[in-house]
DODRENFI-410335 format. One line per field, with one value per residue (C-alpha): residue number from 1; x, y, z. Coordinates in nm, 4 decimals, padded with zeros to 6 digits, always signed. Example, Ala and Ser with C-alpha at 12.3 -4.5 7.8 and 13.67 -1.06 7.14 Angstrom:
<rs>
seq: (1 2)
east: (+01.2300 +01.3670)
north: (-00.4500 -00.1060)
up: (+00.7800 +00.7140)
</rs>
This chain:
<rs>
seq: (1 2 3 4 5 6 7 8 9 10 11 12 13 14 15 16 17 18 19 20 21 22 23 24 25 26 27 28 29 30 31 32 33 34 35 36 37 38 39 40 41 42 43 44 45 46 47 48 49 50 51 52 53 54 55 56 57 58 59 60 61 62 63 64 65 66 67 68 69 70 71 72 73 74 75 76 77 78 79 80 81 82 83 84 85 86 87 88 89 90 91 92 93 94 95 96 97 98 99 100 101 102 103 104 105 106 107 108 109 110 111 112 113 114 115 116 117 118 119 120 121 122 123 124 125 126 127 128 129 130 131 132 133 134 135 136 137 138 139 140 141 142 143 144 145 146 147 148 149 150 151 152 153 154 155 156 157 158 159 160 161 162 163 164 165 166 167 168 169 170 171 172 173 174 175 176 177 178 179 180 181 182 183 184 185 186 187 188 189 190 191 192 193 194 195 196 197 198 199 200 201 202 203 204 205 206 207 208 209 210 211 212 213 214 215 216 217 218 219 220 221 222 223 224 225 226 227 228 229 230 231 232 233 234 235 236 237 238 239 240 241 242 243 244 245 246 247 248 249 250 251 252 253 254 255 256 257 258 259 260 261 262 263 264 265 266 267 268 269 270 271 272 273 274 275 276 277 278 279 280 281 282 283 284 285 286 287 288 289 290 291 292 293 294 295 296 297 298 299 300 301 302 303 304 305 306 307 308 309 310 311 312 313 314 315 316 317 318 319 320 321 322 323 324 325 326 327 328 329 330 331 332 333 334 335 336 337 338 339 340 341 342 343 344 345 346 347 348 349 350 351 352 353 354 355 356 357 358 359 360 361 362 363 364 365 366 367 368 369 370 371 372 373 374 375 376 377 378 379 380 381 382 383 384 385 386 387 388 389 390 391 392 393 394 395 396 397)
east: (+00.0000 +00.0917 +00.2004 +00.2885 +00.0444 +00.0463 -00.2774 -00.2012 -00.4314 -00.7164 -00.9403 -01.0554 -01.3804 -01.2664 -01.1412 -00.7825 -00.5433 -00.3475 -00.2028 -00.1652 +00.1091 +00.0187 +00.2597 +00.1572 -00.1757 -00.2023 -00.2009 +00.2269 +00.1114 -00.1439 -00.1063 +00.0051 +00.3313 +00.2742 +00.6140 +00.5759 +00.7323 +01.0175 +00.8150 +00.4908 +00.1976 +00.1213 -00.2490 -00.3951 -00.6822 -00.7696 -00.8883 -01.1784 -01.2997 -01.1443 -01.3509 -01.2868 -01.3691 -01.7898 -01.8966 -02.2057 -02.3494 -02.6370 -02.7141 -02.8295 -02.6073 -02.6616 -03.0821 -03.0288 -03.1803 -02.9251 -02.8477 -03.1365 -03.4591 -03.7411 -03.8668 -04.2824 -04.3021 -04.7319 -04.5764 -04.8145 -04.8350 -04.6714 -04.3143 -04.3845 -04.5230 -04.1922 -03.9895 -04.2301 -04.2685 -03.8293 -03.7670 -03.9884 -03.8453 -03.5044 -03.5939 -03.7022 -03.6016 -03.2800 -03.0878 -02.7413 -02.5804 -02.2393 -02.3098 -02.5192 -02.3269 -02.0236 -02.2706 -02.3477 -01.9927 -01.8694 -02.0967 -02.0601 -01.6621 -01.7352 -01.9720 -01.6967 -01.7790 -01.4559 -01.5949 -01.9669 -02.1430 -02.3483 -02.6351 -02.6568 -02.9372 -02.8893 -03.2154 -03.2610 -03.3868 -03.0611 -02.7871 -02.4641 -02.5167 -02.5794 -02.2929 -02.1140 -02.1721 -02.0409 -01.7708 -01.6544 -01.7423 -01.5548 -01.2453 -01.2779 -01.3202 -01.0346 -00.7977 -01.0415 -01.3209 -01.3484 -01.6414 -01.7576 -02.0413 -02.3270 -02.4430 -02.8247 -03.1800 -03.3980 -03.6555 -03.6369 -03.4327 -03.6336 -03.9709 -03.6905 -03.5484 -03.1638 -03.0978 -02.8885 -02.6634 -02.6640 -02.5581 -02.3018 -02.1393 -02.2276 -01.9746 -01.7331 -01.6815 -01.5882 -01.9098 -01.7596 -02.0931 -02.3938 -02.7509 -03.1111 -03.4155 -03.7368 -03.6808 -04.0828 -04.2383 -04.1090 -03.9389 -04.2021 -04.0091 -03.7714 -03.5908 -03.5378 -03.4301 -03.1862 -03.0556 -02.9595 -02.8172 -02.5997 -02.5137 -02.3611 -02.2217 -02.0263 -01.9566 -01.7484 -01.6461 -01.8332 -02.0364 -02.4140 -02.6165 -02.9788 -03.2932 -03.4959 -03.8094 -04.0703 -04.2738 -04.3275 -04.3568 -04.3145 -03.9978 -03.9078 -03.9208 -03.7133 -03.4742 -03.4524 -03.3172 -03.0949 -02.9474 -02.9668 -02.7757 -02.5031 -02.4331 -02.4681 -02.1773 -01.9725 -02.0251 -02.0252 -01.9115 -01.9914 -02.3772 -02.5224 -02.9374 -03.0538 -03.3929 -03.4770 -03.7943 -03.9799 -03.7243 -03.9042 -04.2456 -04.1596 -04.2931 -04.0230 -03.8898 -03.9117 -03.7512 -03.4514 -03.4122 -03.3409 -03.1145 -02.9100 -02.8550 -02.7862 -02.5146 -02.3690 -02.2955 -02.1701 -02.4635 -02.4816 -02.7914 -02.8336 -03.0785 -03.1773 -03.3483 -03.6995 -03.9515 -04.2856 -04.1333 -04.0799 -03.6744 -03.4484 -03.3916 -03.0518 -02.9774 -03.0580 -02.8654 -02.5752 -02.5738 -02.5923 -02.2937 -02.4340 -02.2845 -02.5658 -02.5202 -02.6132 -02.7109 -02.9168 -03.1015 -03.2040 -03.1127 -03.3677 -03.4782 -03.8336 -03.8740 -03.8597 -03.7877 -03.5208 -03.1971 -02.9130 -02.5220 -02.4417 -02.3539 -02.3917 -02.7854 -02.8114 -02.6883 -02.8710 -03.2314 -03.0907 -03.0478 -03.4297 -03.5501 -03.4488 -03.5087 -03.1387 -03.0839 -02.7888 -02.4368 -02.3678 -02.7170 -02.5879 -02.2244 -02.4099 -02.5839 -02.2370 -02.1024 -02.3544 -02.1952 -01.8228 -01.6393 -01.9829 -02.0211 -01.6802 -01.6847 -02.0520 -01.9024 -01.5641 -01.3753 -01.0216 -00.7798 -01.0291 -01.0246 -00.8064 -00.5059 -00.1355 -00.1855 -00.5145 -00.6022 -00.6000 -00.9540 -01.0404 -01.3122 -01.2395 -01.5911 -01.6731 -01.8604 -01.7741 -01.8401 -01.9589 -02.3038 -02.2818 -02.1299 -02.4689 -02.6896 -02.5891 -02.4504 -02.2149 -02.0579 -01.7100 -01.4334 -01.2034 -01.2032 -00.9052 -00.9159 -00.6397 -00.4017 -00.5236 -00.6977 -01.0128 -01.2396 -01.2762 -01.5780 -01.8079 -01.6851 -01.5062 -01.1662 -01.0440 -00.8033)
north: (+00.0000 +00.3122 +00.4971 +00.9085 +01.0618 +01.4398 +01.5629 +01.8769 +02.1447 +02.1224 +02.4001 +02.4821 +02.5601 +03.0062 +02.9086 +02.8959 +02.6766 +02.4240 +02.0834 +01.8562 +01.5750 +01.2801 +01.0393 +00.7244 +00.7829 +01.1376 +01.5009 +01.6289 +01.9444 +02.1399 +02.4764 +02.6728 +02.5596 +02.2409 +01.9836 +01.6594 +01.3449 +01.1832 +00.8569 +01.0306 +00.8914 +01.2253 +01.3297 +01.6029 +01.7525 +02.0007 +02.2480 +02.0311 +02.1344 +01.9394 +01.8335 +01.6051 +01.2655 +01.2665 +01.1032 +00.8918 +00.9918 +00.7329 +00.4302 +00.0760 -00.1039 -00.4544 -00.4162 -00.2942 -00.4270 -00.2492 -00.4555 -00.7247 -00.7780 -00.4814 -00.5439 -00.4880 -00.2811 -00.3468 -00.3004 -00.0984 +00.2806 +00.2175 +00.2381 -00.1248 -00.2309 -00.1674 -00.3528 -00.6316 -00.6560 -00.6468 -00.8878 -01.1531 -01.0482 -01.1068 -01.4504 -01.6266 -01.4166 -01.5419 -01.2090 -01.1601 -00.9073 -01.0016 -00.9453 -00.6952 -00.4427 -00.5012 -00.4348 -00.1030 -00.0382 -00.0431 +00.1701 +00.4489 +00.4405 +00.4904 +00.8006 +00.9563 +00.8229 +00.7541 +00.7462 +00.6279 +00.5186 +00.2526 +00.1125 -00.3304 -00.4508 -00.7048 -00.8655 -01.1850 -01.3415 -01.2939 -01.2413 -01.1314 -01.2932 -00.8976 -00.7940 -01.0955 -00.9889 -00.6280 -00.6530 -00.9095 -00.5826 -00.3916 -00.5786 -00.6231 -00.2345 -00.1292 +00.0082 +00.2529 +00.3171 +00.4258 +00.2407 +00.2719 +00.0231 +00.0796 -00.1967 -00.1265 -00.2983 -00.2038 -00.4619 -00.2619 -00.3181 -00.4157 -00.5989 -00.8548 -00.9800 -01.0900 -00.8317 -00.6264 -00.9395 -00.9356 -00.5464 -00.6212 -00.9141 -00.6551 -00.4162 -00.6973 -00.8105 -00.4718 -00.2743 +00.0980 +00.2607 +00.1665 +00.2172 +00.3211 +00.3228 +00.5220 +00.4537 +00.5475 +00.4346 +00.1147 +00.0027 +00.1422 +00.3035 +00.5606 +00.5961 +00.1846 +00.2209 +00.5008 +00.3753 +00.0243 +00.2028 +00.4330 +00.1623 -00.0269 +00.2313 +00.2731 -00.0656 -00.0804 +00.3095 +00.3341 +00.6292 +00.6434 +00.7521 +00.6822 +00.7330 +00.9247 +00.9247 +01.0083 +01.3132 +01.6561 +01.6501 +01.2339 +01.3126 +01.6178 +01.4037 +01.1417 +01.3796 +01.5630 +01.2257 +01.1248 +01.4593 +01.4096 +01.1037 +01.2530 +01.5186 +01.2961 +01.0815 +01.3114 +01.1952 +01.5386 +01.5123 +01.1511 +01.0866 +01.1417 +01.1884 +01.1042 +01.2398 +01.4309 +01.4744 +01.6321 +01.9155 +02.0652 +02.0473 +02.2239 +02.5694 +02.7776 +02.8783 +02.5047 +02.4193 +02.7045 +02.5638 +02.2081 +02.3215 +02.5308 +02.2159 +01.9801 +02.2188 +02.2827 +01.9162 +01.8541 +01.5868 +01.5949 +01.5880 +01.3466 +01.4734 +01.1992 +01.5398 +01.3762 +01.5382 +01.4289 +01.4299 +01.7451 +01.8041 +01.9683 +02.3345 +02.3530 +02.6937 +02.7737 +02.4839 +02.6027 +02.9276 +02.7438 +02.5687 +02.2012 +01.9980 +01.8914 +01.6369 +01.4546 +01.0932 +00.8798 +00.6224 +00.3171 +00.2731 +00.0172 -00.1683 -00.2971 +00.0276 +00.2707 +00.2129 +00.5765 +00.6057 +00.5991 +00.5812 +00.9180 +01.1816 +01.4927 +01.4105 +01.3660 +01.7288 +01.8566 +01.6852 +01.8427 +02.2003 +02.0964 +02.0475 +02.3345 +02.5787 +02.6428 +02.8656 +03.1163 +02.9786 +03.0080 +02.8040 +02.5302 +02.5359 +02.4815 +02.1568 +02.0140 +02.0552 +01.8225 +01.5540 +01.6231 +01.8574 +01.8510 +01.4938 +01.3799 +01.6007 +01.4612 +01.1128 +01.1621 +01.0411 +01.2156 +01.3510 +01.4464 +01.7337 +01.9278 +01.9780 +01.8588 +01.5956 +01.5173 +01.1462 +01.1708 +01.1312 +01.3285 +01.3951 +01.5521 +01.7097 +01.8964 +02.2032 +02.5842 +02.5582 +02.3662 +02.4992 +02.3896 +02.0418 +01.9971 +02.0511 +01.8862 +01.6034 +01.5533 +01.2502 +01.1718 +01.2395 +01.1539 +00.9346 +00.8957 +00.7089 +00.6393 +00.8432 +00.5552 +00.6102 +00.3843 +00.5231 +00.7172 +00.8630 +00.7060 +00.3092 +00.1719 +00.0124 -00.3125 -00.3868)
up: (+00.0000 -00.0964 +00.2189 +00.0688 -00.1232 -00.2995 -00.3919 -00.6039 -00.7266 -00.4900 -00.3066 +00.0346 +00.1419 +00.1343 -00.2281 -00.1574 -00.3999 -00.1976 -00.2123 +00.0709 +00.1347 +00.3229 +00.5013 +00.7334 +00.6952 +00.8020 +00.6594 +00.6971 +00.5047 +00.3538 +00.1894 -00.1285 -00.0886 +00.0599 -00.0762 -00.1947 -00.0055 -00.2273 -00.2852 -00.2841 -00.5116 -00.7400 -00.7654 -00.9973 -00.8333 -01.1496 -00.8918 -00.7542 -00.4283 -00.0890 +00.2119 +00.4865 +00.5388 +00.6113 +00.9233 +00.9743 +01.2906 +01.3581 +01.1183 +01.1606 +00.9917 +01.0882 +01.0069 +00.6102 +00.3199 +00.0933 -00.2397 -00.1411 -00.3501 -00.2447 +00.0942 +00.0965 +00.3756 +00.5621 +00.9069 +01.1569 +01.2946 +01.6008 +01.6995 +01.8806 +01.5424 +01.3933 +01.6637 +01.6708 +01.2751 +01.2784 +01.5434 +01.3349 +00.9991 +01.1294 +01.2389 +00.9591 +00.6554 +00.6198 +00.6419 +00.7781 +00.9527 +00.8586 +00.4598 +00.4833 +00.7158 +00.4794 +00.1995 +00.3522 +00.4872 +00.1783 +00.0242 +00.2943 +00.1951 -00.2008 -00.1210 +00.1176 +00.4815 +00.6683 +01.0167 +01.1154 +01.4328 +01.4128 +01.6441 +01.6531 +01.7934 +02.1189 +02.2235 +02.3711 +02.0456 +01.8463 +02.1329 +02.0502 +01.6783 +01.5238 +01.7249 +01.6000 +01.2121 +01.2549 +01.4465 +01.1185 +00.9236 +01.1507 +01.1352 +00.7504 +00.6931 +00.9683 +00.7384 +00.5577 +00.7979 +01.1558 +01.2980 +01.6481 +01.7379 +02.0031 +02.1968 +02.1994 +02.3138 +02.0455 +02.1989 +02.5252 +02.8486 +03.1235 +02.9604 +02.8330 +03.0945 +02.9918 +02.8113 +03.0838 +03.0553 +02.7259 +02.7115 +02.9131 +02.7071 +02.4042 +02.6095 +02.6476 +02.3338 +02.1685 +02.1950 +02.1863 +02.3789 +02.5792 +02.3730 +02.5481 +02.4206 +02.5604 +02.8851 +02.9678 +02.6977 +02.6255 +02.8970 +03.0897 +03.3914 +03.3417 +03.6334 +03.6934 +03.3275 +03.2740 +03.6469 +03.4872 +03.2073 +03.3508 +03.6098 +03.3182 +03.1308 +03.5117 +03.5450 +03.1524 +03.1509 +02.8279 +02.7081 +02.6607 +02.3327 +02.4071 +02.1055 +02.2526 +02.0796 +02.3605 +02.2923 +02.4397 +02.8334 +02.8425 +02.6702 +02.8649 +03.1824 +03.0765 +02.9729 +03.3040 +03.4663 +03.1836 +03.2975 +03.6721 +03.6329 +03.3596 +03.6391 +03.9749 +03.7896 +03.6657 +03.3040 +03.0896 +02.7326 +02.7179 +02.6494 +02.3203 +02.3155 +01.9530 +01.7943 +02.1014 +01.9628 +02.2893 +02.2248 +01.9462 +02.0771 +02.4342 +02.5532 +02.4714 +02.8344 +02.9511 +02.6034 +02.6278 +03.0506 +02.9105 +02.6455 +02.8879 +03.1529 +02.8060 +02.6983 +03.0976 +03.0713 +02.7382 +02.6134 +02.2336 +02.0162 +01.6877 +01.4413 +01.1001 +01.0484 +00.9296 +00.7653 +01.0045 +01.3275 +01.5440 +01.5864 +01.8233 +01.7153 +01.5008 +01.5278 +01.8742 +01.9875 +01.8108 +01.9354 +02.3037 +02.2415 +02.2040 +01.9812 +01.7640 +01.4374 +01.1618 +01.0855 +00.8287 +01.0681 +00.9181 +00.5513 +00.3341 +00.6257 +00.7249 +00.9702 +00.6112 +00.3059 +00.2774 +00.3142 +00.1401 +00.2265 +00.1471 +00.3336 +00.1390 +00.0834 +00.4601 +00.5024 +00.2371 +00.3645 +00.7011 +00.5431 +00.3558 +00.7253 +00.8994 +00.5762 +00.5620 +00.2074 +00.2239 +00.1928 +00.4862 +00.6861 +00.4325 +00.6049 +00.8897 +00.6961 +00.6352 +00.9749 +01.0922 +00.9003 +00.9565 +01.2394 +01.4809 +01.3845 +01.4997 +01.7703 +01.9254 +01.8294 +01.9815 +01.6674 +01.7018 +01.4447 +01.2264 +00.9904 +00.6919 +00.9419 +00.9601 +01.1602 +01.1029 +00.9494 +00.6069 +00.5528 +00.2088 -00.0259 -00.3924 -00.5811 -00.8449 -00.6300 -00.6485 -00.3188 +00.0027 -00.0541 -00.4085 -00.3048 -00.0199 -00.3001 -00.5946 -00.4159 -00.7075 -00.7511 -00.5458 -00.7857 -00.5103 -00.1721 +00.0453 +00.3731 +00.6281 +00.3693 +00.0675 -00.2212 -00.1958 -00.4362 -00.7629 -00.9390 -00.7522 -00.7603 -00.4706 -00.5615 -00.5314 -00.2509)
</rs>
């Protein structure tokens, strides 16, 4: 492999010319005058426009569909509906977590996604055999994609008893973070539930991102314990809350009073940004200092049949969502699914930086705004400081 690359002939997002050298993996220089290492691998950008790396903030990959024969979706209104109609599906359809979440993997990496977070399910119906199929995925992908993997009950905690156990084996076997789910209205008892949860999380010094999908003062509630506990045990800057629905259906002082303890303690927000759900407000957050990104959700599974493994269409249904038009809303768009992203997700090195990983995207875009809304094609992907795709197509080991 290929260790020095020179990328020549590229711009930044303010339009200046650069080139960057990359050594070991990682950006040695970037800038006008930028030199290239003696054994370098020489790369004419023709003055396409260089981003960083994109990172996946919240997908299911071990649930896709992706590449598979149409799945006819008849599953009912209600979000135990969708677990119930999944749980089944899984059972006797034949699917695999292994192939697929390669399948999707691999995808993510031709479209420009060198980090993601992903959530496996661990119920006691399947065990650790999800966890089992991505952490092959994992391994397989190691050199070209930073994957962290959350261990979480999408069945519920508590109503299944086992599944605390099997959380913990989840954690044990490589699990990178500790998944919730509605700890009120599934599990039915929020503060047995987020208790057990941050209990574990304690017991394997892992973090917590919990969906949060309960609605306005339900939601609300929950949330003000999730906090409770994040403070009680000292664990700011390490919980993630994703959806946070309840957040954009609030009375505006109770709303702004949450938002002010979330950002005192450092708890990021996931948005998949979705059209028919109420959402966490982008802007305001923002301005609060929370870090708040982006992520797809499911992607062709039997919860919806949406999705797809790119990126720059997540940021631009994101800037669609929150009615982000001028240049510079749609910067905002894009940080939801880099800096902000690796920064809620904790993924380090990250960025266009000597130093940095080099993690790099090459489009044809005037501009970032340009590049969020026609989604153009990747002319361009470099992961780890290796060129792994061009125009589109992954390449061949």
């Amino acid at each position: 492999m290929t260790r020095s690359l020179y990328l020549s002939n590229v711009r930044l997002a303010d339009g200046q010319q650069v080139s960057v050298s990359v050594v070991d993996g990682r950006i040695e220089a970037l800038g006008a005058h930028a030199a290239a290492a003696p054994d370098a691998h020489i790369e004419d950008g023709s003055g396409a426009l260089l981003l960083p790396g994109f990172v996946e903030g919240h997908t299911h990959i071990d649930k896709s569909n992706w590449g598979r024969p149409w799945y006819r979706n008849e599953v009912g209104p209600l979000l135990t509906d969708r677990i119930g109609n999944e749980r089944e599906w899984r059972k006797t359809s034949g699917h695999d977590a292994a192939s697929q979440s390669l399948a999707l993997s691999r995808a993510f990496v031709a479209a420009g996604t060198t980090r993601l977070r992903t959530h496996v399910d661990i119920d006691t119906d399947a065990g650790l055999r999800y966890l089992e199929g991505v952490l092959a995925t994992r391994q397989a992908m190691r050199d070209v994609l930073d994957m962290q993997i959350v261990a979480f009950p999408q069945s519920g905690m508590l109503i299944r008893p086992g599944t605390v156990e099997l959380l913990g084996g989840a954690l044990a076997e490589g699990a990178d973070v500790l998944g919730a789910l509605d700890p009120a209205l599934i599990d039915g008892d929020p503060v047995a539930s987020l208790d057990e949860t941050f209990a574990l999380a304690e017991r394997y010094r892992k973090p917590i991102d919990i969906h949060l999908h309960e609605p306005g003062e339900i939601g609300a509630f929950t949330l003000r314990l999730l906090l409770d506990r994040v403070e009680a045990l000292g664990m700011q800057g390490q919980v993630v809350v994703s959806h946070a629905f309840c957040l954009g259906a609030l009375p505006e002082r109770e709303r702004d009073a949450l938002l002010d303890r979330i950002a005192n303690l450092r708890v990021a927000l996931l948005t998949s940004a979705p059209p028919s759900r109420t959402v966490p407000p982008l802007k305001l957050c923002r301005e609060k200092g929370i870090t708040m990104f982006g992520g797809n959700d499911g992607i062709r599974d039997t919860w919806s049949p949406y999705g797809v493994p790119d990126m720059i269409e997540r940021a631009m249904l994101i800037g669609l969502r929150y009615d982000l038009r001028r240049d510079d809303d749609l910067l905002i768009a894009f940080d939801c699914v880099s800096d902000a992203a690796a920064r809620g997700c904790g993924f380090n090195d990250y960025g266009l930086h000597a130093g940095a990983r080099a993690d790099l995207v090459l489009v044809d875009a005037e501009s970032v705004a340009h590049a969020v809304v026609a989604r153009p094609k990747r002319r361009l992907v470099v992961a780890n400081g290796r060129i792994v795709a061009r125009n589109g197509e992954l390449l061949k080991s």
